[in-house]
N, CA and C atoms as an extended XYZ file, in Angstrom:
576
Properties=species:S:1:pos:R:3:atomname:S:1:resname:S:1:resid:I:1 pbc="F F F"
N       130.989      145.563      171.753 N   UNK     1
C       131.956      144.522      171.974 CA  UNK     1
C       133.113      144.663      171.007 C   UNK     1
N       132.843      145.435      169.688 N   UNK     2
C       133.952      145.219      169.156 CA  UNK     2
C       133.856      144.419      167.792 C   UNK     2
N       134.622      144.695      167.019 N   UNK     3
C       133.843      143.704      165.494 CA  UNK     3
C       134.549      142.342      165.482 C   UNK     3
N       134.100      141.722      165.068 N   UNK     4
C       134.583      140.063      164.860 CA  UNK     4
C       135.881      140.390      163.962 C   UNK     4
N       136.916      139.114      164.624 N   UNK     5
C       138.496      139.162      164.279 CA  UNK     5
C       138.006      138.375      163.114 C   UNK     5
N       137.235      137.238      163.308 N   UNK     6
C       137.386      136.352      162.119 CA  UNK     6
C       136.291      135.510      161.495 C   UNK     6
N       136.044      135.167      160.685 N   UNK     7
C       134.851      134.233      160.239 CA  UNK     7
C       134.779      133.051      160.822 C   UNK     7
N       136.113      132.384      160.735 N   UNK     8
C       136.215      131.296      161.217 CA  UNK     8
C       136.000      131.054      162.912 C   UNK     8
N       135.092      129.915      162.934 N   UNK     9
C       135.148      130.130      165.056 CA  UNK     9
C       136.378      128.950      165.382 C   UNK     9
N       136.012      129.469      166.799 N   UNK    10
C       137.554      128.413      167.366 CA  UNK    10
C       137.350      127.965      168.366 C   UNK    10
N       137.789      127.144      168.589 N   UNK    11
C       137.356      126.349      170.641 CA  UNK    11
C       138.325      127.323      171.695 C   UNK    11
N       137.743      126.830      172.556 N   UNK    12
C       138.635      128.006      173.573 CA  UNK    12
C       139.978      127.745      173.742 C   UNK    12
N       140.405      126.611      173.801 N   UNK    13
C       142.012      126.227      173.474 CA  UNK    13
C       142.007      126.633      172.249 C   UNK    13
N       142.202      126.620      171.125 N   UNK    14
C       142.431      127.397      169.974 CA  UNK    14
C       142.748      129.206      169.903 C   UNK    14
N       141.470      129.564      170.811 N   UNK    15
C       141.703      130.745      170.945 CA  UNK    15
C       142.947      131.326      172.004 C   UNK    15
N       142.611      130.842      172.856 N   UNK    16
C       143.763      131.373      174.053 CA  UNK    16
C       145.159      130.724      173.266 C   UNK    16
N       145.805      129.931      172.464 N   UNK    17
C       146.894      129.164      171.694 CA  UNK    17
C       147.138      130.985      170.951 C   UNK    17
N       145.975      131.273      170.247 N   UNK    18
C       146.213      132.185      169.164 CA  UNK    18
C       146.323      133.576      169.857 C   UNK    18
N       145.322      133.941      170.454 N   UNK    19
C       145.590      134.942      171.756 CA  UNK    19
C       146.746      135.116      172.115 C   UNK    19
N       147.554      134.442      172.563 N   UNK    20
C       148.473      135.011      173.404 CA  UNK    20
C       149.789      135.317      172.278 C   UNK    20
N       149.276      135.000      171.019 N   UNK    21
C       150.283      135.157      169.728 CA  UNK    21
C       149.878      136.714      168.925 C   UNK    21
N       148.700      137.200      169.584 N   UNK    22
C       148.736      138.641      168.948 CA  UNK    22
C       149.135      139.818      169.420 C   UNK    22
N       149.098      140.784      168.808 N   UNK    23
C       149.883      141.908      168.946 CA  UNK    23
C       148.520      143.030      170.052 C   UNK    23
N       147.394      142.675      169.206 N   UNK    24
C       146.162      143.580      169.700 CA  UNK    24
C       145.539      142.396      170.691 C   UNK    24
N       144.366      142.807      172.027 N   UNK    25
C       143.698      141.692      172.221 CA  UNK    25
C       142.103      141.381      171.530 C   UNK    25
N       141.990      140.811      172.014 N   UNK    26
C       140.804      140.076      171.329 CA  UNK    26
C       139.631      139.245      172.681 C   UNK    26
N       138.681      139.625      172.435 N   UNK    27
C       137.951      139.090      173.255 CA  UNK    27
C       137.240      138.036      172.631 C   UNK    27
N       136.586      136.720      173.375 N   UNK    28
C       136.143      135.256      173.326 CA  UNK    28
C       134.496      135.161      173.845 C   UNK    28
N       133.657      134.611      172.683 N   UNK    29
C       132.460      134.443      173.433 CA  UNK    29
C       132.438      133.205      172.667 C   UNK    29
N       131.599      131.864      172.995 N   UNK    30
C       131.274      130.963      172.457 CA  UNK    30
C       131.884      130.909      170.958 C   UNK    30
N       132.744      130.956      170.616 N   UNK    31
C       133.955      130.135      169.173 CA  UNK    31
C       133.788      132.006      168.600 C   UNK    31
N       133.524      132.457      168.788 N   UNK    32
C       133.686      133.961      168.230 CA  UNK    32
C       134.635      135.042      168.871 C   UNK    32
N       135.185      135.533      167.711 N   UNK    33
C       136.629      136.109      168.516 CA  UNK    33
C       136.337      137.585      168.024 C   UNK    33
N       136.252      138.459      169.221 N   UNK    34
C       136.291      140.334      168.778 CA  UNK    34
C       137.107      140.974      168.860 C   UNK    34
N       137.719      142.054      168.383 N   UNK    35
C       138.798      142.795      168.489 CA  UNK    35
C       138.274      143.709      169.543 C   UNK    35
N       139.428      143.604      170.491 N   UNK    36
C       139.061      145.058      171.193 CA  UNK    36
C       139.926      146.199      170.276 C   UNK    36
N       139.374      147.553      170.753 N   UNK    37
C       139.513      149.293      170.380 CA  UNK    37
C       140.612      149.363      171.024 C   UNK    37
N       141.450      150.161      170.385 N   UNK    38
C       142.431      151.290      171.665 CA  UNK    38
C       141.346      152.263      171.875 C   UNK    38
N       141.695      152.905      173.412 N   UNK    39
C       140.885      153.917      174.150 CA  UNK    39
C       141.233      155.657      173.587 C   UNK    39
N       140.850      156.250      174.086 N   UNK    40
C       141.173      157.560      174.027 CA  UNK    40
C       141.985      157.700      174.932 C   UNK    40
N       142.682      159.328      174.937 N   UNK    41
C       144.061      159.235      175.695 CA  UNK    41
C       142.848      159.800      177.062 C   UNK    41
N       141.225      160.222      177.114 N   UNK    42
C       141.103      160.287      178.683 CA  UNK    42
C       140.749      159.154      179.260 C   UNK    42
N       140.081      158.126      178.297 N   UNK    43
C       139.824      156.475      178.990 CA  UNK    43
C       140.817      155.944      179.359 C   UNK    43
N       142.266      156.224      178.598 N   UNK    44
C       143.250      155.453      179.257 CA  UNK    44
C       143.520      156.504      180.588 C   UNK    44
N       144.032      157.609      180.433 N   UNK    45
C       143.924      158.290      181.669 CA  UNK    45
C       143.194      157.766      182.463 C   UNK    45
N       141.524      157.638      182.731 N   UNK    46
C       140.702      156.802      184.054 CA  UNK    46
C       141.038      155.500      183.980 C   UNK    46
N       141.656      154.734      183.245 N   UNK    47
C       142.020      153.514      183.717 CA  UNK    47
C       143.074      153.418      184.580 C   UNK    47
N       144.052      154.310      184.001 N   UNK    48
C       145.046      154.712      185.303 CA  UNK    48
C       144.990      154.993      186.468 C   UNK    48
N       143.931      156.291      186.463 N   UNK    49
C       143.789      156.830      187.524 CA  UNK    49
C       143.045      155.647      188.533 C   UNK    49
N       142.419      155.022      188.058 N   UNK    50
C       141.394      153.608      188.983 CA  UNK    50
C       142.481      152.808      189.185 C   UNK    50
N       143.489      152.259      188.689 N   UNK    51
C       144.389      151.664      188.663 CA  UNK    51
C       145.413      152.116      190.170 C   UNK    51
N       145.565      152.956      189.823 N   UNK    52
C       146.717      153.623      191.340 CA  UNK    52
C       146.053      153.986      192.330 C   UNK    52
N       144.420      154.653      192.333 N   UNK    53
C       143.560      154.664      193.315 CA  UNK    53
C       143.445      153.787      193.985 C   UNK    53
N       143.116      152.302      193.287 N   UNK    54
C       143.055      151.270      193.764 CA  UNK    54
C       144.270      150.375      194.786 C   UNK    54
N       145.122      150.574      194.208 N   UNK    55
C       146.189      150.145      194.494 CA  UNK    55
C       146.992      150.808      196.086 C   UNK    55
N       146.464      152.218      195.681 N   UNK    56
C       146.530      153.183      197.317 CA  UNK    56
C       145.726      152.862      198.045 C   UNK    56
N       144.594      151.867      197.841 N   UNK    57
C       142.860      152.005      198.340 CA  UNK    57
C       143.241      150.447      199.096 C   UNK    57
N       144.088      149.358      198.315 N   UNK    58
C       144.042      148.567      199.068 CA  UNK    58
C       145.567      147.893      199.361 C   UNK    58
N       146.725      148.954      199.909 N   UNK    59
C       147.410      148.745      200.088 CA  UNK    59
C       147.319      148.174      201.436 C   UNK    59
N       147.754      147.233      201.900 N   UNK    60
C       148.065      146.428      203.338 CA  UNK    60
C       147.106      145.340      203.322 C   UNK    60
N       146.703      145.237      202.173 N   UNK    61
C       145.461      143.998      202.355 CA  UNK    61
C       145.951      143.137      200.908 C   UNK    61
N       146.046      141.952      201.222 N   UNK    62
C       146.004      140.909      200.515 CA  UNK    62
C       145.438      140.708      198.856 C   UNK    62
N       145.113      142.072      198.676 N   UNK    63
C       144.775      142.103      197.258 CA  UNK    63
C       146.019      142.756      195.965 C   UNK    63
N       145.613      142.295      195.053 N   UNK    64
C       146.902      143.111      193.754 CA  UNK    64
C       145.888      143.433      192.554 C   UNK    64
N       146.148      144.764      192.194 N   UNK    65
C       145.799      145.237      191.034 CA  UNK    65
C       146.494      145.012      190.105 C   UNK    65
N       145.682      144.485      188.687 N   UNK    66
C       146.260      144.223      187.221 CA  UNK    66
C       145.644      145.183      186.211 C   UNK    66
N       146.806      145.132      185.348 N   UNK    67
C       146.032      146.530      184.272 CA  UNK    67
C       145.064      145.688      183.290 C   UNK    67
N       144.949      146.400      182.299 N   UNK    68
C       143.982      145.948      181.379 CA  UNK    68
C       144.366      144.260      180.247 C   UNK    68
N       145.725      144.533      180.327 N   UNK    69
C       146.143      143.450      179.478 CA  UNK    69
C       145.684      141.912      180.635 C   UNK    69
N       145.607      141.960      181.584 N   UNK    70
C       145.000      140.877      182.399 CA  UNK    70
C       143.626      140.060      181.685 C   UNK    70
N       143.851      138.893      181.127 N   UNK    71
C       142.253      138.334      180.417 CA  UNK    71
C       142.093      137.145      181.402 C   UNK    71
N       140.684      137.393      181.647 N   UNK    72
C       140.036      136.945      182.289 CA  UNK    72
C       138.631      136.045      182.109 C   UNK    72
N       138.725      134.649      183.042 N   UNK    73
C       137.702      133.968      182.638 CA  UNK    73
C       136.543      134.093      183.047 C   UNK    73
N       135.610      134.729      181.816 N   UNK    74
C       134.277      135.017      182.473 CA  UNK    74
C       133.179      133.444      182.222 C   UNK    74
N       133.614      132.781      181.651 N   UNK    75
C       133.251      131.376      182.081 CA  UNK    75
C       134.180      130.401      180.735 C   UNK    75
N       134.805      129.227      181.980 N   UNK    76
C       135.658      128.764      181.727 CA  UNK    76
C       135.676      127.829      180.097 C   UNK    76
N       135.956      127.996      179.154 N   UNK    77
C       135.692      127.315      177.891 CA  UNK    77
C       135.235      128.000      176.957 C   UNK    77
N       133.980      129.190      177.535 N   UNK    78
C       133.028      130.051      177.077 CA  UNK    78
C       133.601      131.302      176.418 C   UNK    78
N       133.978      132.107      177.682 N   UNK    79
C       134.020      133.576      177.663 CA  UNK    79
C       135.393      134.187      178.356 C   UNK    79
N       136.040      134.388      177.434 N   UNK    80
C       137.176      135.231      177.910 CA  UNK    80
C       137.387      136.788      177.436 C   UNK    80
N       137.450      137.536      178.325 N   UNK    81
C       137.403      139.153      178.723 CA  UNK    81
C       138.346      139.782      178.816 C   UNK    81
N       138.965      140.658      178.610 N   UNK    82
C       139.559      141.945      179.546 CA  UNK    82
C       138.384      143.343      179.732 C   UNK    82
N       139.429      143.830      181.175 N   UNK    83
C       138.553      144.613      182.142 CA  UNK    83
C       139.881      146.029      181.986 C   UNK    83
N       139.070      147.490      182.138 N   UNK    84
C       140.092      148.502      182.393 CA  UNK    84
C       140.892      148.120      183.373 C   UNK    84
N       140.574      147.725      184.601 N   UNK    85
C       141.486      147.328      185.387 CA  UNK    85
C       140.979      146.277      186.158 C   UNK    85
N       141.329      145.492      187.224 N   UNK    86
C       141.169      144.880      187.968 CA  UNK    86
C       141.481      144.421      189.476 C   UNK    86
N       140.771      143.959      190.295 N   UNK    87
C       141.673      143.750      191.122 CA  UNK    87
C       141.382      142.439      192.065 C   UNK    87
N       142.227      141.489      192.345 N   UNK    88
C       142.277      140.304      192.955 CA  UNK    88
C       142.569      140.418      194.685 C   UNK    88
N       142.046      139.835      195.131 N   UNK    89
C       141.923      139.840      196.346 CA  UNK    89
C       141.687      138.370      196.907 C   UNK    89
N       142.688      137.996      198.387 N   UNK    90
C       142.740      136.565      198.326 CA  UNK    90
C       143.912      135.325      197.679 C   UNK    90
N       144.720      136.046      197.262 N   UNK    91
C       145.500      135.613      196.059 CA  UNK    91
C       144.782      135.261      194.886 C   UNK    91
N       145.941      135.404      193.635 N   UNK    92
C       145.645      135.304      192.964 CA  UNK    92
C       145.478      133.279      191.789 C   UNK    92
N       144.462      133.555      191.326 N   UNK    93
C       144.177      132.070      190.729 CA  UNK    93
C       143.690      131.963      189.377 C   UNK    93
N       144.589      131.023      189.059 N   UNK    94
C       144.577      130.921      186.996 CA  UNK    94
C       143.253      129.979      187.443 C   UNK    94
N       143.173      130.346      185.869 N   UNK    95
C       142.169      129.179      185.387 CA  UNK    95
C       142.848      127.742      184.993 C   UNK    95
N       142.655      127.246      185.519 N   UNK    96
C       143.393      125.452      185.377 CA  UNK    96
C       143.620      125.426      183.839 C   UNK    96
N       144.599      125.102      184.360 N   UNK    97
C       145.624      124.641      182.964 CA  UNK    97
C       146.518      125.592      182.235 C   UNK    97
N       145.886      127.028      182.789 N   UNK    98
C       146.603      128.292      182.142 CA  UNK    98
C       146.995      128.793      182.932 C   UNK    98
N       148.312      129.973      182.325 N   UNK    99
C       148.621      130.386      183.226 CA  UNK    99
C       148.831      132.000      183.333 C   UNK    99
N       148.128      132.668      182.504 N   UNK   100
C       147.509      133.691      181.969 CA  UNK   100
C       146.327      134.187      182.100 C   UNK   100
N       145.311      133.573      182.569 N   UNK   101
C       144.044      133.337      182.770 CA  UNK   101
C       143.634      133.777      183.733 C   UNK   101
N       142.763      135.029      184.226 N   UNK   102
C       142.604      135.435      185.809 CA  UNK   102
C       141.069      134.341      185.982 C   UNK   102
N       141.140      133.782      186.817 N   UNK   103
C       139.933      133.370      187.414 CA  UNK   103
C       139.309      133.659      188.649 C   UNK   103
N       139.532      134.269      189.375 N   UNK   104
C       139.041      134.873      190.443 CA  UNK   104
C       139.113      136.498      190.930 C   UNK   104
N       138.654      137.479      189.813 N   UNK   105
C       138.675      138.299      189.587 CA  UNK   105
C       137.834      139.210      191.224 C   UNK   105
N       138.509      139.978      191.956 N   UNK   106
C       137.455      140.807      193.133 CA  UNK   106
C       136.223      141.920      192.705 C   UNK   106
N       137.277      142.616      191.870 N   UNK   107
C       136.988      144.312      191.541 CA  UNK   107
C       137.223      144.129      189.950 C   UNK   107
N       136.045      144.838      188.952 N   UNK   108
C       136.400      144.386      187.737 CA  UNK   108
C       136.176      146.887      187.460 C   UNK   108
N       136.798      147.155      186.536 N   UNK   109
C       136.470      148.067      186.419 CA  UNK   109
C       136.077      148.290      185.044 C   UNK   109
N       135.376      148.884      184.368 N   UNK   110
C       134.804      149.363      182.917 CA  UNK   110
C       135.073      150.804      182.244 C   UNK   110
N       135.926      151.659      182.455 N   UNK   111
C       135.772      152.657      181.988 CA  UNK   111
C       134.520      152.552      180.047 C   UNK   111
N       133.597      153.875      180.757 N   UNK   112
C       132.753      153.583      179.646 CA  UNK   112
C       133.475      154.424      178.328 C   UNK   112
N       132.698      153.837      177.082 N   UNK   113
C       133.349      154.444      176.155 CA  UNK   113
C       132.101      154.310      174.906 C   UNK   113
N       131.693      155.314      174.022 N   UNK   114
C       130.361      155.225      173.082 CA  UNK   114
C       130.616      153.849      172.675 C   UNK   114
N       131.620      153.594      172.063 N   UNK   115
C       131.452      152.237      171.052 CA  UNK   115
C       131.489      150.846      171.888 C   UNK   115
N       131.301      150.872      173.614 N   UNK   116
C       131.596      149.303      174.197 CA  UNK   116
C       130.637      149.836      175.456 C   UNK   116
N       129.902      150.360      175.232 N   UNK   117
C       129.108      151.048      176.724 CA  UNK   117
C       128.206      150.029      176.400 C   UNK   117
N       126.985      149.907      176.077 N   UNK   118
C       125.929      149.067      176.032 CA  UNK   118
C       126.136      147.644      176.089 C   UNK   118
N       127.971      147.445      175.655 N   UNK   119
C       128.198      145.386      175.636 CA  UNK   119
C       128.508      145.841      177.243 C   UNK   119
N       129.179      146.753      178.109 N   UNK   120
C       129.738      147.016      179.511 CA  UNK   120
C       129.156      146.568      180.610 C   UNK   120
N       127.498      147.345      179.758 N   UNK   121
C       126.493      147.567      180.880 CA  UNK   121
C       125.579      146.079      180.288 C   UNK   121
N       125.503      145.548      179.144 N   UNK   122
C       124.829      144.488      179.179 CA  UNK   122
C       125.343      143.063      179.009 C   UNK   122
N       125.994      142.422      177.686 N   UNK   123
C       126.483      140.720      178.033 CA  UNK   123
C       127.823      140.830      178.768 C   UNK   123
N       128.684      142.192      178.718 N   UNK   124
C       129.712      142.049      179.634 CA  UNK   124
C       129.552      141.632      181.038 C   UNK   124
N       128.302      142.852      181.169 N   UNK   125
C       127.804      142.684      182.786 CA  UNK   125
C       127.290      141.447      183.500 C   UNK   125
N       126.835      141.028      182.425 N   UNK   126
C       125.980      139.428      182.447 CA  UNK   126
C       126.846      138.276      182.763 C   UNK   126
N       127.894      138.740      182.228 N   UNK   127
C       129.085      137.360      182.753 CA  UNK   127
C       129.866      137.744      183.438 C   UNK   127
N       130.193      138.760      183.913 N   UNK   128
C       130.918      139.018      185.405 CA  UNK   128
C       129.840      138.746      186.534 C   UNK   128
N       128.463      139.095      186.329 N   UNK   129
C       127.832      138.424      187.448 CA  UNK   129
C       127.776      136.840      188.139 C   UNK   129
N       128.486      136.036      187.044 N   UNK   130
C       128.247      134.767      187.042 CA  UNK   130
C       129.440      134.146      187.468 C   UNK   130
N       130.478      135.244      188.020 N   UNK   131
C       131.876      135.215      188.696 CA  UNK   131
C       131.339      135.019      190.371 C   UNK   131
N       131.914      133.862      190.774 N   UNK   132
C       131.391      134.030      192.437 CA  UNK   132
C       132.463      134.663      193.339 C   UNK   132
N       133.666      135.076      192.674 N   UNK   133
C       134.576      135.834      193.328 CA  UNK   133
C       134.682      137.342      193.131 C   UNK   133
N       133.428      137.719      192.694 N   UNK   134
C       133.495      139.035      192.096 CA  UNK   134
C       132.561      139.942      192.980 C   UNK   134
N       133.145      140.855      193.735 N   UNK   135
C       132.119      141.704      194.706 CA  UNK   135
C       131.722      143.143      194.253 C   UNK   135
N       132.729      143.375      193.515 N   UNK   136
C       132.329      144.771      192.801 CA  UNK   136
C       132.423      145.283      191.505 C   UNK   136
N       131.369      146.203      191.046 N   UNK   137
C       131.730      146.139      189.364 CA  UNK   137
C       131.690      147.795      189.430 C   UNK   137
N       132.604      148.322      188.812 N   UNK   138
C       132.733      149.816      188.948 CA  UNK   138
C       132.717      150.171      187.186 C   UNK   138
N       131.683      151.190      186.865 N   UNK   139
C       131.467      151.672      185.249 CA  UNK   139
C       131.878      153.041      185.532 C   UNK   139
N       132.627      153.922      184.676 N   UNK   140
C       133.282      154.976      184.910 CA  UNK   140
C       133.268      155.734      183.525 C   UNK   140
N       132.725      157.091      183.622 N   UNK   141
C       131.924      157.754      183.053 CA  UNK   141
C       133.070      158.515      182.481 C   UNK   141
N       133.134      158.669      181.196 N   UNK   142
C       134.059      159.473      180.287 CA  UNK   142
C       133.959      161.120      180.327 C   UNK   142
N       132.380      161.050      180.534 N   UNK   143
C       131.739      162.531      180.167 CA  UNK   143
C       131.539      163.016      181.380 C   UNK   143
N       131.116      162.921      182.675 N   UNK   144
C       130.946      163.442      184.115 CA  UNK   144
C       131.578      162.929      184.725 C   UNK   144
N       131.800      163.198      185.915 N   UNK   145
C       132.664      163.045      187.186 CA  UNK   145
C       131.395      161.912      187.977 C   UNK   145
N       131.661      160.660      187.346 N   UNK   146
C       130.810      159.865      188.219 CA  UNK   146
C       130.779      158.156      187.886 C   UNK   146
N       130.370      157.428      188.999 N   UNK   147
C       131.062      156.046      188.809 CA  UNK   147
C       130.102      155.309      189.078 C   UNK   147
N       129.524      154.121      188.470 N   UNK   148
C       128.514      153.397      188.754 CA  UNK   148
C       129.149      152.222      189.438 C   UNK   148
N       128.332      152.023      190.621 N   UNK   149
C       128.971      150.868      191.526 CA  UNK   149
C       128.164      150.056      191.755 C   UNK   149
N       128.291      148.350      191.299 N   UNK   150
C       127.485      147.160      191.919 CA  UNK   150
C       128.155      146.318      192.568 C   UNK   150
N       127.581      146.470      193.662 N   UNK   151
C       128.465      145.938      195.173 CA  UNK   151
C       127.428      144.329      195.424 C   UNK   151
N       127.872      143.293      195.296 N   UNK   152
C       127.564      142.099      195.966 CA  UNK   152
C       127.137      142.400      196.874 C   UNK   152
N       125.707      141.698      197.594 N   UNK   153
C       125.498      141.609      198.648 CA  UNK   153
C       125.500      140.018      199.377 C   UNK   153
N       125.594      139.835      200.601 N   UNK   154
C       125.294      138.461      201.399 CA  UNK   154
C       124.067      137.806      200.757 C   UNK   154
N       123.406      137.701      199.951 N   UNK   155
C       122.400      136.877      199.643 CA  UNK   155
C       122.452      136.858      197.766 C   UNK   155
N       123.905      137.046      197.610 N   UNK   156
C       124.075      137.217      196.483 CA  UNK   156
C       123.242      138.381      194.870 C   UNK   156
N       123.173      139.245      195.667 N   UNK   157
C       121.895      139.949      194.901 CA  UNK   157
C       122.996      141.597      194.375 C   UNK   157
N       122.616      142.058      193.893 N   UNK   158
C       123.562      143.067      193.449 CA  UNK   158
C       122.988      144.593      193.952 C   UNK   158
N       123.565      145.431      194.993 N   UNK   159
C       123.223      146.507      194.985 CA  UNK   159
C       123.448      147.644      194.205 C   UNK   159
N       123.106      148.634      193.832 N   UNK   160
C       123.297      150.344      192.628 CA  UNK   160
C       123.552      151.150      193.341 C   UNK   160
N       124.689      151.655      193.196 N   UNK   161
C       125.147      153.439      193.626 CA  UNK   161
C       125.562      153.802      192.675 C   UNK   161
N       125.371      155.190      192.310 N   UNK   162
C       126.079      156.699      191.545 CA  UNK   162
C       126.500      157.168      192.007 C   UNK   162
N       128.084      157.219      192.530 N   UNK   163
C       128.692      158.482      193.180 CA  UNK   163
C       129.213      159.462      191.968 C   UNK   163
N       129.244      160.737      192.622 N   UNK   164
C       129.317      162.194      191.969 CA  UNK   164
C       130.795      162.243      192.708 C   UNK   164
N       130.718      163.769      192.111 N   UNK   165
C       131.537      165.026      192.675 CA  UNK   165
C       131.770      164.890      194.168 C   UNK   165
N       132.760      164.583      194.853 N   UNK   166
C       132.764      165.190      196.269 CA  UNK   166
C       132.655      163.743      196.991 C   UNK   166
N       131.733      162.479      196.530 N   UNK   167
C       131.981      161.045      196.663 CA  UNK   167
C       132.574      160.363      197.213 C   UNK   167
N       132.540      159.027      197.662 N   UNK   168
C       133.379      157.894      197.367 CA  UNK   168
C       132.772      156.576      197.422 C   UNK   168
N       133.758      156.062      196.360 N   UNK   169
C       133.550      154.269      196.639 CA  UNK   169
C       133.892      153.748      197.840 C   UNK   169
N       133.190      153.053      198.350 N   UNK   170
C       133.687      152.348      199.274 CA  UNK   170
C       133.500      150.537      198.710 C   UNK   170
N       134.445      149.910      198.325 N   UNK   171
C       134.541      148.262      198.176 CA  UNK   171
C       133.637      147.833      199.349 C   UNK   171
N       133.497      146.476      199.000 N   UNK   172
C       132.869      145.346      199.816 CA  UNK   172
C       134.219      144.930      200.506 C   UNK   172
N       135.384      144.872      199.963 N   UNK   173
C       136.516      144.727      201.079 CA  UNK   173
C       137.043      145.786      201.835 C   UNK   173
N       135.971      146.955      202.142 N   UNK   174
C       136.866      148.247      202.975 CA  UNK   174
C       137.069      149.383      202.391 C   UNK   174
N       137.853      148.882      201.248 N   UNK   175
C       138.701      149.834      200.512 CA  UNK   175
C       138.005      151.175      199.771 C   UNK   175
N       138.407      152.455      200.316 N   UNK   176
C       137.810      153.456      199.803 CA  UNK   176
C       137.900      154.372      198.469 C   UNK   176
N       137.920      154.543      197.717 N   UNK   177
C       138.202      155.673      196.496 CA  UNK   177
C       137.631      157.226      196.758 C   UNK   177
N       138.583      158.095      196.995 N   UNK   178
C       137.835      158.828      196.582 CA  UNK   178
C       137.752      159.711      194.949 C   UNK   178
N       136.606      160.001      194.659 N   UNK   179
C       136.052      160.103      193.348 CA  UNK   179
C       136.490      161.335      192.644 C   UNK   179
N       136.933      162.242      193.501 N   UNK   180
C       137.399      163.707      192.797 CA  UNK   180
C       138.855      163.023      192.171 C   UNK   180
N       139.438      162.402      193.572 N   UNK   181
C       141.182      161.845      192.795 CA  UNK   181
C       141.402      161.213      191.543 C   UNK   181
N       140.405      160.421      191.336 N   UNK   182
C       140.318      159.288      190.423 CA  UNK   182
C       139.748      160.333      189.151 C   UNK   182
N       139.285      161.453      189.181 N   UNK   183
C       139.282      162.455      187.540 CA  UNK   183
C       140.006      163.812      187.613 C   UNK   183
N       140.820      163.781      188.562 N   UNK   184
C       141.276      165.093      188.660 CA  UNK   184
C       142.781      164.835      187.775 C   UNK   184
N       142.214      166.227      186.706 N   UNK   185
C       142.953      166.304      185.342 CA  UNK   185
C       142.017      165.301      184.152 C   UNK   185
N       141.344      164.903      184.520 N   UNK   186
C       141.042      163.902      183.185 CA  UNK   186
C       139.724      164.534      182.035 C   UNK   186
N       139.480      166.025      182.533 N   UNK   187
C       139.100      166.075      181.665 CA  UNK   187
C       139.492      167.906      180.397 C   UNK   187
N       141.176      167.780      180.759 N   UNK   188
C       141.956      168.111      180.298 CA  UNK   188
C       142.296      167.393      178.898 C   UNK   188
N       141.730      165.989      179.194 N   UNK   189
C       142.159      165.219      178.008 CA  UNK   189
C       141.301      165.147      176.984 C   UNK   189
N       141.312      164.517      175.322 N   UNK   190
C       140.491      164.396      174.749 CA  UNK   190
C       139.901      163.245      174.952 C   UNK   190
N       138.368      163.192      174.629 N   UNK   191
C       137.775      161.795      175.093 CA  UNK   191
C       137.669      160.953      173.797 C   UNK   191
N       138.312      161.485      172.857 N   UNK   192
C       137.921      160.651      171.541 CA  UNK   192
C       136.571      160.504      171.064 C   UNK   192
C-alpha cells in the first residue's frame, strides 16, 4: 500500500480538504493516509497502453476512460483509492458532495508492481469488490505478457481468467482487448 504520510489520522473530509492540496497522491483507509510510489517507466508504459486499449475497446459506447490521477471511492467516508486506469461506463458519478470523487467506477485496472502487488491482489481487491458498479478488475503483470481478469457475474460472484500471449479480454460490457497490443514494446522498458 505504500508507507503512512502521517502519524496523525484524519476524517475523510479532512483528508480529501488536504488531498487535493498535494503535489504526490495519497491513498485513505479508515483516518490513515499512504503515500502512493511513482511507477517504473514499464508500469507507466502498461498503464498507458490499458489506457488507449481501452479507450479503442470502448469507443461508441457510453463509457470514458480516466488515468490514474482519478481517486476513487472505495467506500464512502472509509476508503479512498487510485487505480492505473479506469473506466466508467453509464455516465459518470461523484461521490455526493465532491466533485473529484469517482463513485461508480466499471473497469478498475492494477498494473502489478513488487512493492503494491499483495495490497492489489488483497485489501485493494477487497474494496473494489464492495463497488456494485464495478464489473471488471484487470491485474497486469510487469514480468510476462499476461492479465488477470475478474469479471462480475449475474449472481454477483466473481469469475478468474489468465490471458497469455496471443489472448484477449473480453469486458462484461463487450469490449475486447487484445493482449499482445496492450505489451507490445513494453518490455523494451525498465521495470524498476
Amino acid at each position: 500500500m505504500g508507507n503512512a504520510a502521517s502519524a496523525q489520522r484524519m476524517s475523510a473530509t479532512e483528508y480529501l480538504e488536504w488531498e487535493r492540496a498535494q503535489a504526490a497522491k495519497h491513498e485513505y483507509h479508515l483516518g490513515e493516509i499512504f503515500a502512493m510510489a511513482g511507477g517504473s517507466p514499464r508500469h507507466n508504459f502498461l498503464s498507458s497502453a490499458m489506457g488507449a486499449e481501452l479507450r479503442a475497446a470502448v469507443r461508441g459506447k457510453p463509457c470514458h476512460v480516466l488515468s490514474s490521477d482519478q481517486r476513487i471511492s472505495a467506500k464512502q467516508g472509509e476508503r479512498y483509492v487510485y487505480a492505473d486506469t479506469v473506466v466508467v461506463c453509464g455516465g459518470v458519478r461523484m461521490e455526493p458532495g465532491a466533485s473529484d470523487v469517482l463513485a461508480n467506477p466499471s473497469v478498475v485496472v492494477e498494473v502489478l508492481s513488487p512493492s503494491t502487488e499483495a495490497y492489489d491482489r488483497g485489501g485493494k481487491w477487497g474494496a473494489y469488490q464492495r463497488i456494485p458498479s464495478l464489473t471488471d478488475y484487470l491485474l497486469v503483470s510487469q514480468v510476462s505478457v499476461r492479465v488477470e481478469h475478474y469479471r462480475r457475474e449475474a449472481d454477483d460472484s466473481w469469475r478468474y481468467r489468465v490471458i497469455e500471449a496471443g489472448g484477449s479480454i473480453t469486458l462484461a460490457n463487450g469490449a475486447t482487448l487484445p493482449i499482445d497490443a496492450i505489451y507490445e514494446g513494453a518490455f523494451e522498458l525498465d521495470a524498476g
